[in-house]
N, CA and C of each residue as an Amber inpcrd file, in Angstrom:
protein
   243
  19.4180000  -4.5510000 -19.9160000  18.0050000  -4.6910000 -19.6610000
  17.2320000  -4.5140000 -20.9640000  16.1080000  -5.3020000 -20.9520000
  15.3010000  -5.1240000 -22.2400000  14.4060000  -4.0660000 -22.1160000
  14.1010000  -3.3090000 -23.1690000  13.0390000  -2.8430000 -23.2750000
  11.7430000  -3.2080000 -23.8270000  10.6430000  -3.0320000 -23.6380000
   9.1900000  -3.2630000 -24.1970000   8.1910000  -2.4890000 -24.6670000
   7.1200000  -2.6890000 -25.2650000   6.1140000  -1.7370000 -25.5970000
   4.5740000  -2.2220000 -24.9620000   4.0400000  -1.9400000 -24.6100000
   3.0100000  -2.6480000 -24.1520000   1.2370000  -1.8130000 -25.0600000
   0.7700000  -2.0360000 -26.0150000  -0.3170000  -1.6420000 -27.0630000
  -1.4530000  -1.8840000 -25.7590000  -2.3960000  -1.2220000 -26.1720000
  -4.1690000  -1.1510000 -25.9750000  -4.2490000  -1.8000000 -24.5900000
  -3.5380000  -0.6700000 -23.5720000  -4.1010000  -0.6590000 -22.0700000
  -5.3220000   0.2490000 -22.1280000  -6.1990000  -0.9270000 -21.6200000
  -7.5810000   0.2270000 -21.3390000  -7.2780000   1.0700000 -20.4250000
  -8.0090000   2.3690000 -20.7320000  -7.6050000   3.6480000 -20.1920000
  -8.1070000   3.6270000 -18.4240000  -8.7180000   2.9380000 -17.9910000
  -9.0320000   2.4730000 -16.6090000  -8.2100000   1.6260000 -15.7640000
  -7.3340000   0.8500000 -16.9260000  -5.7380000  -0.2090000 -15.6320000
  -5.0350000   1.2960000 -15.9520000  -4.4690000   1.9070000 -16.7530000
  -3.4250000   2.7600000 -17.1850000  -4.1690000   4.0900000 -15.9020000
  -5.2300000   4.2640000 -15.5670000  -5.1490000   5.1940000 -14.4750000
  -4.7580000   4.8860000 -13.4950000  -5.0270000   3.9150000 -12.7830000
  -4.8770000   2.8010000 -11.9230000  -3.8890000   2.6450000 -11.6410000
  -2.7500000   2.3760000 -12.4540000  -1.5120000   1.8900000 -12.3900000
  -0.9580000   3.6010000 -12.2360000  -0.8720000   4.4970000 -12.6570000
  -0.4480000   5.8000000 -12.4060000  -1.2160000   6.2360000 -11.1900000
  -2.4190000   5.9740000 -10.0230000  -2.1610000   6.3670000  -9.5270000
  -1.6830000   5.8650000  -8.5640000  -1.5830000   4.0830000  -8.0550000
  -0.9390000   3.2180000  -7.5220000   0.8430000   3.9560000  -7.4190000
   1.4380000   4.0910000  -8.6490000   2.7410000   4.5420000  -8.9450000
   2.8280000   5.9620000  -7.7740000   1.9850000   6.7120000  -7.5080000
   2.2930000   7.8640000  -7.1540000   2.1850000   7.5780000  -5.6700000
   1.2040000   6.8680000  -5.3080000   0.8220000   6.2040000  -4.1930000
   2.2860000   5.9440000  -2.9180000   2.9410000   4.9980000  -4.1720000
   3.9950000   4.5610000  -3.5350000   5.1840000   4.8660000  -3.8780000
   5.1730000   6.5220000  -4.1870000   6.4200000   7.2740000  -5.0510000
   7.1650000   6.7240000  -5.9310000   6.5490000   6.0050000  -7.2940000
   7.5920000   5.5170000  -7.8300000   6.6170000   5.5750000  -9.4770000
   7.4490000   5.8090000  -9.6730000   7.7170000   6.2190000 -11.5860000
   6.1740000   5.1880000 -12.2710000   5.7860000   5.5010000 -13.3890000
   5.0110000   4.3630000 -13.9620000   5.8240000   3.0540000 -14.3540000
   6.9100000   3.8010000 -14.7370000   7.6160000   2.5030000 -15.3900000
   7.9140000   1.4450000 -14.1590000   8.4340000   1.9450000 -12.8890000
   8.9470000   1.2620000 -11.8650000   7.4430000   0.2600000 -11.4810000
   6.3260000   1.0060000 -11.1960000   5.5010000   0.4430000 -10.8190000
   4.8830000  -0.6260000 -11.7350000   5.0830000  -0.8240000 -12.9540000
   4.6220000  -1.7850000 -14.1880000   5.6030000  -2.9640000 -13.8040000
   7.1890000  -2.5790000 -13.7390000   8.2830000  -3.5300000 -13.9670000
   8.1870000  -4.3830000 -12.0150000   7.9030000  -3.5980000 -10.8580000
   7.6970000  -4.3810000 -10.1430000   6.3390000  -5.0390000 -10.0080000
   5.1830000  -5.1880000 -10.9590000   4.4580000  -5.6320000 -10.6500000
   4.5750000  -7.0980000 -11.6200000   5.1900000  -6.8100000 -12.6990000
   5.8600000  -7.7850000 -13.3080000   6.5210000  -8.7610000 -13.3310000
   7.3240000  -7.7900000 -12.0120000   8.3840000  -9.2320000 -11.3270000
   7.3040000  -9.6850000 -10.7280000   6.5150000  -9.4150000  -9.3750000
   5.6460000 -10.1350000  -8.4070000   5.3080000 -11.2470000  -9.5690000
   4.7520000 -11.1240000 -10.2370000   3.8120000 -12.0090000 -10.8390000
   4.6700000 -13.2450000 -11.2800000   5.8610000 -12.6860000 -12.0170000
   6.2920000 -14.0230000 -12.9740000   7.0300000 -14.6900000 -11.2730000
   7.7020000 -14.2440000  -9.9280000   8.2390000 -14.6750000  -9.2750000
   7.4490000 -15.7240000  -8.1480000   6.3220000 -14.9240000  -7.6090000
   4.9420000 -15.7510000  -7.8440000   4.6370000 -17.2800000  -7.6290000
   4.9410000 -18.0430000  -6.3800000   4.9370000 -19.3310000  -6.6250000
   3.4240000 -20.2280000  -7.5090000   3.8770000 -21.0880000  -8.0550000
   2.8150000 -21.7290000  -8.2870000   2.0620000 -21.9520000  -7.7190000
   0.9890000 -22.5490000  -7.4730000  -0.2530000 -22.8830000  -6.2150000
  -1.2470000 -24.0960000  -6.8570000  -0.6670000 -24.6860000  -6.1360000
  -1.8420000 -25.8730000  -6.6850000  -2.9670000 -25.9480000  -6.3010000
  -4.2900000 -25.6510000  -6.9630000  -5.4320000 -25.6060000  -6.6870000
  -5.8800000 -26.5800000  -5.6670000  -5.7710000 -28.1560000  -6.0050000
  -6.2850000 -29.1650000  -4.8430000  -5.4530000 -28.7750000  -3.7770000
  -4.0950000 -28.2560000  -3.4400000  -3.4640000 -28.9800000  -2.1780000
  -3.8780000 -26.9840000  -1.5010000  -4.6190000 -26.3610000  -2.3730000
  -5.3680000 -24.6570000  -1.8670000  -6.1930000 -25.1440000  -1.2850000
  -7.2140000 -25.7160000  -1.5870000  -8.3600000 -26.0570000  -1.2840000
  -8.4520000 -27.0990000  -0.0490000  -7.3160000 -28.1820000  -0.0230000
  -7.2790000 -29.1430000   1.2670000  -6.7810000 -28.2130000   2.2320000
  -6.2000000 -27.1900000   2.4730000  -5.5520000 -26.3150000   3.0840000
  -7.0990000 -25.4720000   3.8280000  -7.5110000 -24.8100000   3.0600000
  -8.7940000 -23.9630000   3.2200000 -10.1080000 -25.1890000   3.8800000
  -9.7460000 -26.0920000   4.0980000 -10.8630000 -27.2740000   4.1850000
 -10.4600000 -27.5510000   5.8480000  -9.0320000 -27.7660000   5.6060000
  -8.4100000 -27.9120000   7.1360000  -8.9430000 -27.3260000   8.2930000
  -8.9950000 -25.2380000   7.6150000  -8.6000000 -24.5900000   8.6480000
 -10.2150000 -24.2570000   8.7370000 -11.0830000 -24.5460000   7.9270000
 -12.4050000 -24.6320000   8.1680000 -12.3680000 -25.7360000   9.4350000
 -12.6260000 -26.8110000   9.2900000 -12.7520000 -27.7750000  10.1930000
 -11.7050000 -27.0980000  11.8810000 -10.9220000 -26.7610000  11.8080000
 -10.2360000 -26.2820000  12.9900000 -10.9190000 -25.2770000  13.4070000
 -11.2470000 -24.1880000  12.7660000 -12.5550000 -23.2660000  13.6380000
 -13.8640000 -23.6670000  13.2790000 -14.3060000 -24.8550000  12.9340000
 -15.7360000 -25.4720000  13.6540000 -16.4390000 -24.5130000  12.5530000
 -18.4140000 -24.6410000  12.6500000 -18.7700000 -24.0720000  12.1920000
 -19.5450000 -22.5650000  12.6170000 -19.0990000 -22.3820000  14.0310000
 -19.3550000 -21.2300000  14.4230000 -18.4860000 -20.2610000  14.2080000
 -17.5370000 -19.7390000  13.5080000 -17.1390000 -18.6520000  12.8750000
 -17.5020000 -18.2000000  11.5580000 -18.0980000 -17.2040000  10.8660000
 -18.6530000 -16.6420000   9.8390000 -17.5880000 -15.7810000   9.9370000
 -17.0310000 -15.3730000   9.0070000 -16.2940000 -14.3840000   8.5690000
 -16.9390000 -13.1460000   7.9770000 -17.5440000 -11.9390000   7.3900000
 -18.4930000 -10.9400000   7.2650000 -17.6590000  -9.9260000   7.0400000
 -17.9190000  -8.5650000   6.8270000 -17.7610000  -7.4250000   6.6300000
 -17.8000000  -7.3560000   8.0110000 -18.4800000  -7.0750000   9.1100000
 -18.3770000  -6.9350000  10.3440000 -17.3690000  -7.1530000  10.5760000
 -17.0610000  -8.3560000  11.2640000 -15.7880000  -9.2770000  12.1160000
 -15.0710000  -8.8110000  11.1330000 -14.3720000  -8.5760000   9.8920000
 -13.2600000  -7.7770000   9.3850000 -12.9890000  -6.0840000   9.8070000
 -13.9780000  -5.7190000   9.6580000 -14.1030000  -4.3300000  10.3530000
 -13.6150000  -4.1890000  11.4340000 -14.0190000  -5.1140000  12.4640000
 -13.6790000  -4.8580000  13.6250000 -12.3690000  -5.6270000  13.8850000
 -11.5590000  -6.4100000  13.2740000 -10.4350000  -6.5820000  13.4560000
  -9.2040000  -5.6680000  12.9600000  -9.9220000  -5.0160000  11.7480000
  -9.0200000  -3.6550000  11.5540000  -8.7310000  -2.9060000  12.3890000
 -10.1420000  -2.5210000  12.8070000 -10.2280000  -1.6150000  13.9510000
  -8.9980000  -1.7370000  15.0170000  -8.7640000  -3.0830000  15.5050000
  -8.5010000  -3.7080000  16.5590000  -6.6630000  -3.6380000  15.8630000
  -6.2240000  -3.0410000  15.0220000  -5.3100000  -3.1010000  14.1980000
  -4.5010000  -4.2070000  13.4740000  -5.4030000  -4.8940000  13.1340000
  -5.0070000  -5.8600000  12.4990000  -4.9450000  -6.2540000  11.0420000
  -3.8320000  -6.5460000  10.4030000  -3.7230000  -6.2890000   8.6390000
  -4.8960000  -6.8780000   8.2070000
């Protein structure tokens, strides 16, 4: 395995990331190197075929659904991710 150095993390990701790490019991280093993988593993996303996607599912719930802070609230509530 390689090792790395990583220079001039502002002191606000570097809290962040330590307390994320503790969050989810795992080391700084662990929590840097799996966030590392996510990213580079990460599929590509093609912006137009995002957007025809998001256009779709607009048109399938019509224009009477607003999405809000509310209606999220209350689907939490309702236990939903």
């Amino acid at each position: 395995m390689a090792d790395i150095t990583v220079r001039g993390i502002p002191d606000e990701v570097y809290e962040r990331l330590k307390e994320e790490a503790e969050r989810r019991h795992r080391s700084l280093n662990q929590e840097i190197v799996h966030r590392i993988e996510a990213s580079v593993r990460a599929p590509a996303v093609d912006p137009k075929e995002h957007l025809e996607r998001i256009r779709a599912t607009r048109r399938e719930l019509g224009d009477g659904v607003r999405v809000d802070d509310t209606l999220l609230e209350r689907a939490r509530s309702e236990g939903r991710p």
